[in-house]
LUMSESE-902667 format. One record per residue: y, z, x of N, C-alpha, C in turn; residue in one letter. Coordinates in steps of 0.05 Angstrom, whole numbers, padded with zeros to 5 digits, always signed. Layout:
REM LUMSESE-902667
YZXYZXYZXa;...
This chain:
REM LUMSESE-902667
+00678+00015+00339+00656+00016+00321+00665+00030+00295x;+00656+00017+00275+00670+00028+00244+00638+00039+00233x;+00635+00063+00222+00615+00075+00212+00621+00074+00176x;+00643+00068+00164+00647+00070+00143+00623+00061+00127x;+00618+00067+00108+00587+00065+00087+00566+00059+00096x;+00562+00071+00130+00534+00067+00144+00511+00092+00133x;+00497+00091+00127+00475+00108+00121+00463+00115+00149x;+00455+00138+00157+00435+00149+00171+00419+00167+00164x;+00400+00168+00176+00366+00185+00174+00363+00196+00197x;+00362+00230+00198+00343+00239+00225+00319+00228+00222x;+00312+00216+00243+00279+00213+00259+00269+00231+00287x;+00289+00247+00289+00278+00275+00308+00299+00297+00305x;+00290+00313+00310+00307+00339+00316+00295+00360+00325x;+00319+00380+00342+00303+00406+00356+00288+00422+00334x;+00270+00442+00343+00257+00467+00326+00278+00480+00316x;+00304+00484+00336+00322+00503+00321+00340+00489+00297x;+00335+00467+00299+00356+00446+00275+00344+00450+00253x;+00359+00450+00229+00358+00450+00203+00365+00424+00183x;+00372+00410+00214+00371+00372+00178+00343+00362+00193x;+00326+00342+00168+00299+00340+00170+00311+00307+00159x;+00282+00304+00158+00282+00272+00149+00295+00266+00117x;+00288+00288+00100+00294+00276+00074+00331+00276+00071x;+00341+00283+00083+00376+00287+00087+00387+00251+00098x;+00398+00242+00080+00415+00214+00090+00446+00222+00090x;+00456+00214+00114+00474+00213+00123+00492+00194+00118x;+00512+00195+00094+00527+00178+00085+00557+00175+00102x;+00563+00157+00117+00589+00166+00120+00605+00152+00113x;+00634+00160+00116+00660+00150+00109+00686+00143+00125x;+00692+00129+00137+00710+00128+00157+00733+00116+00149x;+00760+00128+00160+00785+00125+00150+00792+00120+00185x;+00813+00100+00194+00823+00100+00217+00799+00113+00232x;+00807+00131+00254+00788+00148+00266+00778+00170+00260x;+00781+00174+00233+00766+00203+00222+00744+00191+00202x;+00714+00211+00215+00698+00205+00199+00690+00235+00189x;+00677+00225+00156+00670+00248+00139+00649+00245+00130x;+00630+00268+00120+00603+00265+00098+00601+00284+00088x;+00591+00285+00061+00576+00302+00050+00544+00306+00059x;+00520+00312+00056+00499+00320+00058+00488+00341+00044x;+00463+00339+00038+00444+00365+00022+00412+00357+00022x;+00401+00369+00031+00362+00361+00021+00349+00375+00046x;+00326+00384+00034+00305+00395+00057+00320+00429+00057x;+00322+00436+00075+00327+00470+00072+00358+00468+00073x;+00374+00445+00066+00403+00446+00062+00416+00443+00035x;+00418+00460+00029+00430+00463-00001+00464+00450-00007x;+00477+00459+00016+00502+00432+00011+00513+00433+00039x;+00528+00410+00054+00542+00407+00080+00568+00385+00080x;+00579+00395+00099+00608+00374+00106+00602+00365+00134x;+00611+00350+00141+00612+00343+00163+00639+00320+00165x;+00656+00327+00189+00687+00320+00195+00685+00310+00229x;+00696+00292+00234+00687+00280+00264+00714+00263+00275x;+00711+00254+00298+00742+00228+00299+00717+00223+00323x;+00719+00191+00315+00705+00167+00336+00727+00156+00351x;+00715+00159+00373+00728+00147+00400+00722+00117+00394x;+00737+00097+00421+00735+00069+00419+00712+00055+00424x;+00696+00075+00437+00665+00069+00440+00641+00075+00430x;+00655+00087+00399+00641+00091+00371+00622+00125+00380x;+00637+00132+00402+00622+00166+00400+00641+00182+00377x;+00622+00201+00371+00637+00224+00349+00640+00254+00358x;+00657+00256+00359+00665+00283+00366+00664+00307+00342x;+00644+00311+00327+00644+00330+00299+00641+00352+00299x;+00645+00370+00276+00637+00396+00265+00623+00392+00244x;+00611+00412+00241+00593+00407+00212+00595+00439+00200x;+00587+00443+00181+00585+00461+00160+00565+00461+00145x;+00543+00483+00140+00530+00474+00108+00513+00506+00104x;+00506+00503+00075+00492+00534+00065+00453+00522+00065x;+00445+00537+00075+00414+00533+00073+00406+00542+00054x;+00374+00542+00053+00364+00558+00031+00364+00582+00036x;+00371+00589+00054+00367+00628+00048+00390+00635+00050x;+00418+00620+00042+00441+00632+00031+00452+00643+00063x;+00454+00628+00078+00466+00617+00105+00486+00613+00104x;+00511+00620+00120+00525+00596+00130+00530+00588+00148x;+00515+00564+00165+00513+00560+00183+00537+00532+00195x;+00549+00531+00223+00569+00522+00226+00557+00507+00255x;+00573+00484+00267+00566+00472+00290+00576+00465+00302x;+00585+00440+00328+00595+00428+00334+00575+00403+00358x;+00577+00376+00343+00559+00360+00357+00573+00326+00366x;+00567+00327+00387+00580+00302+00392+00551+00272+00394x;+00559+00260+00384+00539+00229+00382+00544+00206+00398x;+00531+00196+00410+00534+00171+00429+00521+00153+00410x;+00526+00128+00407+00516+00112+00386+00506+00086+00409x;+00470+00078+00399+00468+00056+00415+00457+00028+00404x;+00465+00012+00403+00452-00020+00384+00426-00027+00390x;+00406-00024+00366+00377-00028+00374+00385-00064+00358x;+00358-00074+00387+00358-00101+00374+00367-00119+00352x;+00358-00107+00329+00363-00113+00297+00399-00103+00289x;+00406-00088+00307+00427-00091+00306+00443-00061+00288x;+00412-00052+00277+00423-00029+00281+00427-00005+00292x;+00446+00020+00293+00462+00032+00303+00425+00058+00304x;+00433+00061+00335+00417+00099+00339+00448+00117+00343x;+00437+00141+00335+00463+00151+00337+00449+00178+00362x;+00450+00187+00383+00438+00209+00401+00462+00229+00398x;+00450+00249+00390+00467+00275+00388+00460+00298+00408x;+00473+00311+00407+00475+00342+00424+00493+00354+00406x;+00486+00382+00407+00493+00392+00381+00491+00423+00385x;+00510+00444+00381+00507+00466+00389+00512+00492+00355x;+00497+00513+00351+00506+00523+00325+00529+00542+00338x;+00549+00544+00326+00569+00562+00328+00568+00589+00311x;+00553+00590+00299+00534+00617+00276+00512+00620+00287x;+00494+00644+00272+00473+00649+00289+00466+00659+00312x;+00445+00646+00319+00444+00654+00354+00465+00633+00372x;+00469+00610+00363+00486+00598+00383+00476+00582+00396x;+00439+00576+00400+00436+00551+00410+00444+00529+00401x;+00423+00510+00429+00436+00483+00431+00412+00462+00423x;+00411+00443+00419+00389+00422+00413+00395+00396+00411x;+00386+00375+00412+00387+00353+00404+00373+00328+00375x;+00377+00316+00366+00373+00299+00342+00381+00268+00352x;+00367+00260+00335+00366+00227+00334+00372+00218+00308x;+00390+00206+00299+00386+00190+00268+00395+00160+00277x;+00378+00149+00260+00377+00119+00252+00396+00105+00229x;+00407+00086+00226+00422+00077+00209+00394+00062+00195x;+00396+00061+00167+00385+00057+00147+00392+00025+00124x;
């Protein structure tokens, strides 16, 4: 599975998560490394760095500064599944490595 110039949208996330709906998920894929930028909603700027397996899961980290001058850090892996229309759900699990350290889950949609 190639993610290169796929757009995604959260459509859920835990209470403890900080990307919301208005944040699109641009990515970029080179061989098996995928990258993004991100910013919007209480995220003022983020990276996100991953390598997809053959069965289009992502193994990532992420990075980004919130609005209250955060720096909050992660590590989340995504199972990706084909809705009818053909496009991509992406199911995450997702843990903060800053902070307190919980764990939570998210959903984004390709766009």
């Amino acid at each position: 599975m190639n993610y290169n110039n796929k757009k995604f949208r959260p459509i859920s996330n835990s209470e403890n998560g900080e990307v919301s709906e208005e944040i699109i998920f641009h990515y970029i894929q080179e061989g098996n490394i995928l990258s993004c930028e991100y910013q919007g909603g209480e995220i003022i700027k983020g990276h996100l760095i991953g390598l997809v397996d053959e069965e289009g899961n992502i193994d990532m980290r992420y990075h980004h500064i919130n609005r209250n001058g955060e720096l909050m850090t992660g590590v989340c892996m995504s199972k990706p599944e084909k809705k009818e229309n053909g496009k991509i759900i992406l199911r995450e699990e997702w843990q903060w490595t800053s902070g307190d350290c919980s764990k939570g889950n998210s959903i984004l949609e390709e766009i």
